[in-house]
Backbone bond lengths (Angstrom), bond angles and torsions (degrees), N, CA, C in turn:
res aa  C-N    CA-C-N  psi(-1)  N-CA   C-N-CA  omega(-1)  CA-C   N-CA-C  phi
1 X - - - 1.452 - - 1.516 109.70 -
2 X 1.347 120.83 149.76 1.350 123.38 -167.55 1.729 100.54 -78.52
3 X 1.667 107.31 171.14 1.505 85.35 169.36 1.292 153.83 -51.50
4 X 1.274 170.35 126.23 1.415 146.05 -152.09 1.792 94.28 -121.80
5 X 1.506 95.43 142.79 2.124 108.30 -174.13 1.776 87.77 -121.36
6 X 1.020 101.93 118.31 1.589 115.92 144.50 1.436 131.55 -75.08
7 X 1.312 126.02 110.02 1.265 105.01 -167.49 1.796 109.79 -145.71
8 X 0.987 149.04 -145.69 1.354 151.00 -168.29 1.968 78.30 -123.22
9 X 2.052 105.34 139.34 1.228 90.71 155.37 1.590 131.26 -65.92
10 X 1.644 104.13 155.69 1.656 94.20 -169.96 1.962 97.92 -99.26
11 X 1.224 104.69 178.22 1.737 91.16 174.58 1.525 127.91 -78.59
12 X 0.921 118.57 124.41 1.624 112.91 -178.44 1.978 94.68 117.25
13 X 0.972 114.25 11.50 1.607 112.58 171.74 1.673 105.71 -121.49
14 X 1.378 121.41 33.43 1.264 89.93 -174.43 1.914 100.38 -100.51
15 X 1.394 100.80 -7.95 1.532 113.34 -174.54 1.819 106.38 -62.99
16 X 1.147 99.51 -57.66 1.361 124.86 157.16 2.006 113.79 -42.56
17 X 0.872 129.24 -47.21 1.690 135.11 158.55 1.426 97.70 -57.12
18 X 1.015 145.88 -89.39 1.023 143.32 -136.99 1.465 114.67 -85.49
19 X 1.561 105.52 -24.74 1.712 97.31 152.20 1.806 106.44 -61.24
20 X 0.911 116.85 -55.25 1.614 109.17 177.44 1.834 122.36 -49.30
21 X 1.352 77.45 -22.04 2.165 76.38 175.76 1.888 99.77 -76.10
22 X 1.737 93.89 -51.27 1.486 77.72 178.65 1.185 134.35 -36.68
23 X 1.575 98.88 -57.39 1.767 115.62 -151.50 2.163 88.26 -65.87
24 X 1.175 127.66 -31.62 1.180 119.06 -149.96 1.843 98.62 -91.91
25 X 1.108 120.61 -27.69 1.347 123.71 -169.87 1.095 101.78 -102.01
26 X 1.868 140.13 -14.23 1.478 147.21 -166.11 1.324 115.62 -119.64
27 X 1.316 109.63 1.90 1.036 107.90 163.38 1.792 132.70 -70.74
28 X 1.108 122.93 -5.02 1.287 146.03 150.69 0.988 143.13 -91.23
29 X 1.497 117.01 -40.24 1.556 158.03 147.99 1.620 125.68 -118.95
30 X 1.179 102.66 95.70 1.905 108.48 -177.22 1.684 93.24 -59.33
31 X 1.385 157.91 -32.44 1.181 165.53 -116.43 1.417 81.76 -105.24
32 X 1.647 115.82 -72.31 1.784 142.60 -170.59 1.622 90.93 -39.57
33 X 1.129 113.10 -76.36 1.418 126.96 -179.98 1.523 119.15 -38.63
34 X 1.259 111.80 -61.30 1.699 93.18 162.72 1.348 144.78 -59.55
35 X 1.804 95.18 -22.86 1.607 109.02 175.25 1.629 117.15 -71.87
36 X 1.207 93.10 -27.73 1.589 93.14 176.67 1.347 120.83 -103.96
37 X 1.386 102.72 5.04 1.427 112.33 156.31 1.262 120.17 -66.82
38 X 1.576 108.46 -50.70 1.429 125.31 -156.80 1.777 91.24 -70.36
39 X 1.598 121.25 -33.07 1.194 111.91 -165.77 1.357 105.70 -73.71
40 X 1.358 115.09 -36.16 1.799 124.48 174.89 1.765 95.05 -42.11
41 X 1.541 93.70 -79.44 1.899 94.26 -167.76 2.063 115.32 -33.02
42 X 0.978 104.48 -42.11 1.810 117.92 -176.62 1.520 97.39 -67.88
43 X 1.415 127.55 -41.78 1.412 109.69 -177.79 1.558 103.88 -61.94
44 X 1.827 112.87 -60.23 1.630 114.94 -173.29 1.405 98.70 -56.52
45 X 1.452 129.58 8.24 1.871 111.26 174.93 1.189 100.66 -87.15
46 X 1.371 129.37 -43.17 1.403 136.08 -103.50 2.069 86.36 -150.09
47 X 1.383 99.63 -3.55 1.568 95.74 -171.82 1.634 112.86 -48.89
48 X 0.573 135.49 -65.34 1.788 146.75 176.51 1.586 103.41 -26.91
49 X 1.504 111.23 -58.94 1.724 102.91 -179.55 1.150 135.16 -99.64
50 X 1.722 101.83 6.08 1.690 138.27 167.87 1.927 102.51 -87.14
51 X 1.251 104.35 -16.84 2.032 92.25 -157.91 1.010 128.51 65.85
52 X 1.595 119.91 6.47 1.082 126.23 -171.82 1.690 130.37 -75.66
53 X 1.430 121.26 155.53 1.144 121.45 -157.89 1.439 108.96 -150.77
54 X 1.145 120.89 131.84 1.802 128.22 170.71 1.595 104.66 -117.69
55 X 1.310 77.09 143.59 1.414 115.28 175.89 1.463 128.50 -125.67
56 X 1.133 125.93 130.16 1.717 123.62 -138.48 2.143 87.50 -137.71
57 X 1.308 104.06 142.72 1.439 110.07 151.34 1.881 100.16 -130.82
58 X 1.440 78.41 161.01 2.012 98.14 -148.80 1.877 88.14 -134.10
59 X 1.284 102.43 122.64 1.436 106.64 -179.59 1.949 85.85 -139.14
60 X 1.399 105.26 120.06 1.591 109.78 -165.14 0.756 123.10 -3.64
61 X 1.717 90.69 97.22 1.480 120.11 173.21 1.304 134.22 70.26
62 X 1.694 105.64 -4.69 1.355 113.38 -174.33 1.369 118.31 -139.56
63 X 1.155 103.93 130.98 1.532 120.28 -175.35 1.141 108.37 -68.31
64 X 1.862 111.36 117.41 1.409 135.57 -170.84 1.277 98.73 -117.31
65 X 1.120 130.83 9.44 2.080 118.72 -168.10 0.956 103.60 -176.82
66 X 1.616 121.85 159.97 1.670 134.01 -156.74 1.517 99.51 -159.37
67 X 1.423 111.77 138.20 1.432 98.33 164.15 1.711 85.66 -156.11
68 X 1.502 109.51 160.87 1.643 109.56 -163.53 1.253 91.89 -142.02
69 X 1.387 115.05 130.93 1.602 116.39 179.61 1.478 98.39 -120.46
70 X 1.610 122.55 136.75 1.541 108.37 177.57 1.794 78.23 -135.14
71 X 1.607 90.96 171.61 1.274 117.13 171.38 1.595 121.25 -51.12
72 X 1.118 147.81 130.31 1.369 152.28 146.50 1.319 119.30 -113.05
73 X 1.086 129.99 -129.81 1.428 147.79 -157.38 1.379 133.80 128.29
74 X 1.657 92.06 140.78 1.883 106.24 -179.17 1.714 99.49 -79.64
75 X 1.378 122.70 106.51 1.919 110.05 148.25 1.608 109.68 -59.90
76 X 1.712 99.80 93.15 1.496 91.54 166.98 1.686 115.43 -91.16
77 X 0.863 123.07 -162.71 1.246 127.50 -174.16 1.696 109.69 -80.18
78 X 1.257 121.48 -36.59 1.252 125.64 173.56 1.214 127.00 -80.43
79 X 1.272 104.71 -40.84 1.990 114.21 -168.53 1.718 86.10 173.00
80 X 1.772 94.63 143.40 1.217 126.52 -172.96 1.809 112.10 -70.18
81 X 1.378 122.92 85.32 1.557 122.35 160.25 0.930 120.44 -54.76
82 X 1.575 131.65 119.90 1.390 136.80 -166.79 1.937 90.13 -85.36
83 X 1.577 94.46 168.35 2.050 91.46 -179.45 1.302 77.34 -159.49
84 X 1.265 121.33 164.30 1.529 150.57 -171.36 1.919 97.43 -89.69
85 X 1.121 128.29 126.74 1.813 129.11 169.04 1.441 80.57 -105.45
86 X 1.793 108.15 135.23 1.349 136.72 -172.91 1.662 90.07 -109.55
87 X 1.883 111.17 104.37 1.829 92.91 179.03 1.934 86.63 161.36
88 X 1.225 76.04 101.25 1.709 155.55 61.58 1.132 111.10 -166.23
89 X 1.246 111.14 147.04 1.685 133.14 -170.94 2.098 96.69 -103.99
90 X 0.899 111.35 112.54 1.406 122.54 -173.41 1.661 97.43 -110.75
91 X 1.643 112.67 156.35 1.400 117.48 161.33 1.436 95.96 -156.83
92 X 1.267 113.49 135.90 1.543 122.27 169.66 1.755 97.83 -46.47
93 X 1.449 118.91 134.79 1.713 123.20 171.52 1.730 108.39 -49.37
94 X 1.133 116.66 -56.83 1.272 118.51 177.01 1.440 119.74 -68.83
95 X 1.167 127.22 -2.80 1.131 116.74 164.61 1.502 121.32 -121.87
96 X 1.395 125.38 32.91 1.439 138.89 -171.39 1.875 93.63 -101.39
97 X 1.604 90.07 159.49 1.635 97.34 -169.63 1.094 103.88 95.07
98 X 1.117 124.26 -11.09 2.225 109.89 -156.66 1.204 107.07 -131.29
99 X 1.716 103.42 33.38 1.599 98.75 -175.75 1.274 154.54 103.31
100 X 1.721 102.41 -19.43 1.158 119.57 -162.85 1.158 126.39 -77.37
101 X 1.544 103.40 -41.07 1.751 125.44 160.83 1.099 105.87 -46.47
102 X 1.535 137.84 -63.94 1.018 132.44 -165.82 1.475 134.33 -63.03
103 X 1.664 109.96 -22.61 1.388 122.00 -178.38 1.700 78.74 -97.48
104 X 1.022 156.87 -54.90 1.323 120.05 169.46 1.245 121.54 -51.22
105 X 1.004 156.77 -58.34 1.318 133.15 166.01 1.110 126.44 -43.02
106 X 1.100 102.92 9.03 1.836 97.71 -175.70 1.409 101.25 -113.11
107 X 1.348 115.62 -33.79 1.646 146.89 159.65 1.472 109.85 -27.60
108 X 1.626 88.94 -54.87 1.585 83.61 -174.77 1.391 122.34 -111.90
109 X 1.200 117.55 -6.28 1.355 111.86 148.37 1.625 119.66 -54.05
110 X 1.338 123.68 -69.09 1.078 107.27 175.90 1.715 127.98 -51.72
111 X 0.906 106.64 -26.98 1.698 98.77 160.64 1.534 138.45 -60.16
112 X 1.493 99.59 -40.34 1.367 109.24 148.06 1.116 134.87 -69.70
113 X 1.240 140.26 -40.04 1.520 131.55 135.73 1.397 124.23 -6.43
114 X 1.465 102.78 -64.16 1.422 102.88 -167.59 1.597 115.14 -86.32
115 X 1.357 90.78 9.58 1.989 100.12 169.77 1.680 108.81 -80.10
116 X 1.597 94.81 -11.41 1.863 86.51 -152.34 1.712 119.37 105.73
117 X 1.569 101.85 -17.21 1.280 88.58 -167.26 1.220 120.31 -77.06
118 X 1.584 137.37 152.88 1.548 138.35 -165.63 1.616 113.75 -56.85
119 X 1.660 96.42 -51.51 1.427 117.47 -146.07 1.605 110.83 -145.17
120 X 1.120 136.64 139.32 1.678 129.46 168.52 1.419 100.12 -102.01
121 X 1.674 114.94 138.59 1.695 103.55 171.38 1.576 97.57 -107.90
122 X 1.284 115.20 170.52 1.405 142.06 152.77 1.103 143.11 -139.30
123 X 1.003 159.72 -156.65 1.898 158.13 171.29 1.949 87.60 -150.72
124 X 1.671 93.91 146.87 1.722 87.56 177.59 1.091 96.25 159.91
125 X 1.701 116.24 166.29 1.689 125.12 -178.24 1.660 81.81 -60.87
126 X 1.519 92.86 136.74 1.965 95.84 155.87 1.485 122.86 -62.64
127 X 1.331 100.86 -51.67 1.510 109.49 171.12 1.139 144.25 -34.28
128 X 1.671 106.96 -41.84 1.398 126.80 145.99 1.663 138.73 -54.73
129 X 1.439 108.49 -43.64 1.387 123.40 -143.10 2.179 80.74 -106.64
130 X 1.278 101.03 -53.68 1.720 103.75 164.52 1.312 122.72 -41.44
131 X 1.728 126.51 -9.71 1.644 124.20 169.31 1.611 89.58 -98.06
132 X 1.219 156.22 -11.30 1.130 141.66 -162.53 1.795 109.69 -126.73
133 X 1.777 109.90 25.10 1.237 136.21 148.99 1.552 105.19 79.95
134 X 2.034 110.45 40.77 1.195 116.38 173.61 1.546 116.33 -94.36
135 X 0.697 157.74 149.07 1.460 157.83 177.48 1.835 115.79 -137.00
136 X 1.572 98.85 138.26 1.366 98.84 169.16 1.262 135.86 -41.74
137 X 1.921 125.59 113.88 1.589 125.03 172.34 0.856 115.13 -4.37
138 X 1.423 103.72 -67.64 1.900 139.78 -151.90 1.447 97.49 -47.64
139 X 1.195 101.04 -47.19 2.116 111.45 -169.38 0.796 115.30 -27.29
140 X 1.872 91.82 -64.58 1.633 108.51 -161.29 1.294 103.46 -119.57
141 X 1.866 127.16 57.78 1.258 122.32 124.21 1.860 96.39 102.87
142 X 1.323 117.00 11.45 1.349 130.59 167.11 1.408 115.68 -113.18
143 X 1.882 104.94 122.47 1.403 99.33 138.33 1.158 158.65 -124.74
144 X 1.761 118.93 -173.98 1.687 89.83 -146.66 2.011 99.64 -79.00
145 X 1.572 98.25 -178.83 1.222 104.63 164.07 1.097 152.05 -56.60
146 X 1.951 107.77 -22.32 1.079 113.04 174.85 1.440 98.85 -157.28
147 X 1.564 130.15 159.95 1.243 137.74 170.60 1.452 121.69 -66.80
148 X 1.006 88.94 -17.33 1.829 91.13 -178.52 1.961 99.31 -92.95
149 X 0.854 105.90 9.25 2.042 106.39 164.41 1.120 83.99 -90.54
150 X 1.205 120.25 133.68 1.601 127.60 162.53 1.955 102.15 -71.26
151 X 1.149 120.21 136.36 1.677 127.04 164.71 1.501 113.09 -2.85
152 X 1.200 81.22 -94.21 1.669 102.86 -173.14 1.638 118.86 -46.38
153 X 1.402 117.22 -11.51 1.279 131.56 -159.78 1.554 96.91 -101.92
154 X 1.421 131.36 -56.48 1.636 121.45 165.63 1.037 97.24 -56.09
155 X 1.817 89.90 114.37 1.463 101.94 168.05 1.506 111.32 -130.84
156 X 1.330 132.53 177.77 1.864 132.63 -139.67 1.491 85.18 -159.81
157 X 1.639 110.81 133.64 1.768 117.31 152.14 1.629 98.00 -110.20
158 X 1.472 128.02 115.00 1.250 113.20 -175.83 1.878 92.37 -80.16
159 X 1.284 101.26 164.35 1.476 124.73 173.32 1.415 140.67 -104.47
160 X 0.862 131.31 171.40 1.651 103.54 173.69 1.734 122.47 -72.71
161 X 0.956 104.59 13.10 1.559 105.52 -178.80 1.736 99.73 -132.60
162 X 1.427 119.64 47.79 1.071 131.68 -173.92 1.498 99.41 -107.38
163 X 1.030 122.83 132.05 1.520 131.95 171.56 1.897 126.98 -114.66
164 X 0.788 122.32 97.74 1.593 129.88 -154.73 1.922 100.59 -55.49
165 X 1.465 116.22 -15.09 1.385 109.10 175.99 1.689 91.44 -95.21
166 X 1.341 148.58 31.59 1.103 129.52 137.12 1.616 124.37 -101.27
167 X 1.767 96.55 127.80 1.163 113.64 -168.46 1.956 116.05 -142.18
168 X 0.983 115.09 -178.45 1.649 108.53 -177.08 1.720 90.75 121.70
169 X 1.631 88.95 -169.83 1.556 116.66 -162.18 1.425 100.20 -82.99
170 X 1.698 154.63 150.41 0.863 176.44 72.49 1.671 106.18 0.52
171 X 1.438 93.15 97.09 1.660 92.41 -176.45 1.789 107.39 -137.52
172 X 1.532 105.51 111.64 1.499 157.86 -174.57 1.950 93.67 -38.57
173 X 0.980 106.56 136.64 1.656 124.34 -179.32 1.955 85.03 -64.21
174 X 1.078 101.39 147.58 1.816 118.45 163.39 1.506 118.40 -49.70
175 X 1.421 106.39 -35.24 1.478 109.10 -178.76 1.306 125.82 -60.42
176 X 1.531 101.58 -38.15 1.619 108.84 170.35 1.512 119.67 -73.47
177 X 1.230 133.67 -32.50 1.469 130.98 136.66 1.266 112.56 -14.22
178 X 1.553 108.58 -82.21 1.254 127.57 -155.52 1.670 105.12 -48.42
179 X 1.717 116.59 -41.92 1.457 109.43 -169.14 1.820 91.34 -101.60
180 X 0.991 138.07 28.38 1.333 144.73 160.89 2.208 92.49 72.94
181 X 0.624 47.32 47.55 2.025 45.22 -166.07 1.345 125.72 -106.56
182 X 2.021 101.28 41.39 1.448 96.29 -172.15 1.443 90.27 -125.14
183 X 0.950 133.77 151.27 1.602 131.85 177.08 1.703 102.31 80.05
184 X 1.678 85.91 -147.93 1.569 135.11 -154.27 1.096 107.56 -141.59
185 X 1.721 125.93 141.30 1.618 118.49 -178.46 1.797 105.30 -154.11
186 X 1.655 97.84 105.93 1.908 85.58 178.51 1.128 109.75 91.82
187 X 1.280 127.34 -171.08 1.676 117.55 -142.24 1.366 95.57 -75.80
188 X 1.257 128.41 -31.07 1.846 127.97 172.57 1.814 94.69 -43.94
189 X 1.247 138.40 -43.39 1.387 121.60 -158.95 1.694 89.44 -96.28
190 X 1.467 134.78 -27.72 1.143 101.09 -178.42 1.895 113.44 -97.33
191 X 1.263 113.45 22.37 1.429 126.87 -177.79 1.976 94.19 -97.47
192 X 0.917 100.25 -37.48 2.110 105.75 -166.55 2.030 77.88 -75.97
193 X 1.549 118.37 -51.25 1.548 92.80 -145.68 1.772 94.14 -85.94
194 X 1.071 119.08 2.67 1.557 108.65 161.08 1.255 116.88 -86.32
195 X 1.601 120.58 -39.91 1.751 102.74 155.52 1.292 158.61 -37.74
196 X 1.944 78.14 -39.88 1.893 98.01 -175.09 1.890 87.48 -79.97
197 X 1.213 139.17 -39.86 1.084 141.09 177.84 1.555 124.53 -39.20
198 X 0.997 110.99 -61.46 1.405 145.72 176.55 1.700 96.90 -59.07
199 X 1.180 121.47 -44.91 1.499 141.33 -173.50 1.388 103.26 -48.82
200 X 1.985 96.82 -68.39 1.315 121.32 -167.98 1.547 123.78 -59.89
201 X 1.384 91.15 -26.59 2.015 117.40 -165.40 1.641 84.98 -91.29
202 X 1.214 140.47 -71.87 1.002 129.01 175.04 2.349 129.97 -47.27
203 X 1.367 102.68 -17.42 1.305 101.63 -178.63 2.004 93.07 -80.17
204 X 1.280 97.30 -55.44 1.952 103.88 167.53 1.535 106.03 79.04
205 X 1.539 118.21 -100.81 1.299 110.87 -169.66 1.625 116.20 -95.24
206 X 1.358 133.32 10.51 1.167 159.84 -176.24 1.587 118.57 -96.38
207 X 1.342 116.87 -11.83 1.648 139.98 162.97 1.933 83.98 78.14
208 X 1.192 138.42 -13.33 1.385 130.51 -167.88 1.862 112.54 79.74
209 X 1.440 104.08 -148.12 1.236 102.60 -158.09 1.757 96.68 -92.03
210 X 1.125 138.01 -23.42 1.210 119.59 -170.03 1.320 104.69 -84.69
């Protein structure tokens, strides 16, 4: 694979992002793909009072990967810590397997880091997101935003400015409300929490992947 640059999107690429949200989420469903398009475009509207942030990988000259970090927050018990929500992680179809996800995630962790921020959250196979040093909310004393995330699926990269007495509810920027795009809904949410189940019951005396 040619080199790959991680970088902050620059201006004049966001047309270019959001063809990549399509192609990566529509490729199964063109419907999926526009919806989470439309949610991409509303963050770059709305970035300033969202916190929001893109993140682009560039393989000559062309934007192959997307990842969108907006504002959230821990309700801790004292006062509300804002944390970065990692979502959506996009990869052009043809270019998945080769890495790309992963130097975005790595992309954006370190960016958040260097905000100060504690922790990055996400929703996601554990299995996956657990090689790239995510671990279950639940672990460490967070919960998730909504019931329809299956458990095991709020998942946390703590940071270096992570503090083990922060704890409370994990509560999701408005935007993801707004495009319904937090969880699982209907036999899709009770098909994921018999997997991750089945997952967990089967890992047994090994605690599993987190």
């Amino acid at each position: 694979m040619t080199e790959l640059e991680t970088r902050p999107e620059a201006p004049g690429e966001q047309a270019a992002v959001l063809d990549v949200v399509r192609r990566a989420f529509g490729a199964e469903d063109p419907a999926e793909g526009e919806a989470i398009a439309a949610l991409v475009a509303t963050m770059h509207a709305e970035a300033e009072t969202l916190g929001a942030v893109s993140l682009v990988a560039v393989a000559d000259g062309t934007v192959v990967g997307h990842v969108g970090l907006t504002r959230g927050w821990v309700d801790a018990p004292e006062r509300l810590v804002a944390v970065p929500v990692l979502s959506p992680l996009s990869v052009l179809p043809e270019r998945q397997g080769q890495g790309i996800g992963a130097a975005l995630l790595e992309a954006a962790a370190a960016y958040a880091d260097r905000t100060g921020a504690p922790l990055v959250v996400l929703e996601g196979a554990p299995d996956l997101y657990a090689r790239h040093g995510y671990v279950a909310a639940d672990s460490v004393g967070l919960e998730r935003p909504s019931d329809r995330i299956p458990r095991p699926a709020c998942q946390v990269r703590l940071l270096t400015a992570y503090d083990a007495t922060l704890t409370g509810r994990i509560v999701y920027p408005d935007v993801f409300w707004r495009f319904d795009a937090v969880g699982l809904r209907g036999e899709t949410l009770a098909m994921v929490e018999a997997a991750l189940a089945d997952r967990e019951a089967g890992d047994g005396h090994d605690g599993g992947t987190a």
